[in-house]
C-alpha positions in Angstrom: 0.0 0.0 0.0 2.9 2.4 -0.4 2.9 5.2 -2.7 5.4 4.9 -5.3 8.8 6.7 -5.0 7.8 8.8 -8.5 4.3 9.4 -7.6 5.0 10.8 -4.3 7.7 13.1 -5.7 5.4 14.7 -8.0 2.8 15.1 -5.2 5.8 16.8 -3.5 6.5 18.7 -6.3 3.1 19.6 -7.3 2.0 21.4 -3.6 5.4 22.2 -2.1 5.8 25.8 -0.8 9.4 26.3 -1.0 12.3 24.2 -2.4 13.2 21.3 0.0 9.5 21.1 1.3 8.5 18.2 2.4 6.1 18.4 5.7 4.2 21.7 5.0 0.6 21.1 5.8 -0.4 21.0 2.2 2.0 18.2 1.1 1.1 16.1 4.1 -2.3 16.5 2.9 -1.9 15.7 -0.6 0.3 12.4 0.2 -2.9 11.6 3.0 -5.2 11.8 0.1 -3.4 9.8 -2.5 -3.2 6.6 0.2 -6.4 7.1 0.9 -7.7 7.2 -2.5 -5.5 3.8 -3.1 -6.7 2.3 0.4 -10.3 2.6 -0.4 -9.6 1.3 -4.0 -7.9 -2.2 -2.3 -10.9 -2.2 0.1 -13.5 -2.1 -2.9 -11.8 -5.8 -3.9 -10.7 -7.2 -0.5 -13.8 -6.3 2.1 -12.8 -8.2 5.1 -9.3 -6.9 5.5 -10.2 -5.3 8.8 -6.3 -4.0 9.5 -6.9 -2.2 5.9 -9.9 -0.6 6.9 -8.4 0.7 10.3 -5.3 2.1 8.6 -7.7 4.0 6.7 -9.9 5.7 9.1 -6.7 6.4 11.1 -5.5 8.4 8.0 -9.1 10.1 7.6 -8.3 11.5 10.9 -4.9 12.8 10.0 -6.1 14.3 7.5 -8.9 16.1 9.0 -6.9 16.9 11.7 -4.2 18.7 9.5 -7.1 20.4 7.6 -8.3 21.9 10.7 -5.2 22.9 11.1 -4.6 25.2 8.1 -8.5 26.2 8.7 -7.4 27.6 11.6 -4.4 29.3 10.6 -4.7 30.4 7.0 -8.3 29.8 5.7 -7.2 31.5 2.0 -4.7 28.0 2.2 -6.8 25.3 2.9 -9.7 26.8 0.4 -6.7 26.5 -2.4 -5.5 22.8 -1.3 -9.3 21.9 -1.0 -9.8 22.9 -4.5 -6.8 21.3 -6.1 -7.6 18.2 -4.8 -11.0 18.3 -5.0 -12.5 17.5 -1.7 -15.9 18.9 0.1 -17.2 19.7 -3.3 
């Protein structure tokens, strides 16, 4: 279930703030949402793995926790991030 070395560089790459960022809120974020989006695919074939299922909703709350986060401390921020990657619509 790990993200590829390529695919999280370009997430990286794609919502970094400054050269050499790799833990701004943002990019945390982004990285959250592409295991997520690959969790809940694996889960869609294989719907009794349980350990699966908790990774994921431990994520969820990561995520939401970080999102709160940049609510809190630049709104202008987190409406960008929510709008590239699409979530709340």
């Amino acid at each position: 279930m790990r993200l590829l070395q390529e695919k999280r560089q370009e997430i990286i790459e794609e919502f970094k703030r400054h050269d050499g960022d790799t833990g701004s809120p943002e990019v945390q974020v982004a990285l959250f949402t592409e295991k997520i989006s690959q969790l809940t695919e694996h889960l869609k074939a294989h719907r009794k793995d349980f350990a699966a299922r908790r990774g994921l909703l431990m994520m969820v709350g990561k995520r939401s926790s970080l999102l709160k986060y940049l609510t809190k401390t630049d709104s202008g921020r987190y409406r960008e991030l929510i709008g590239a990657l699409g979530l709340r619509r």
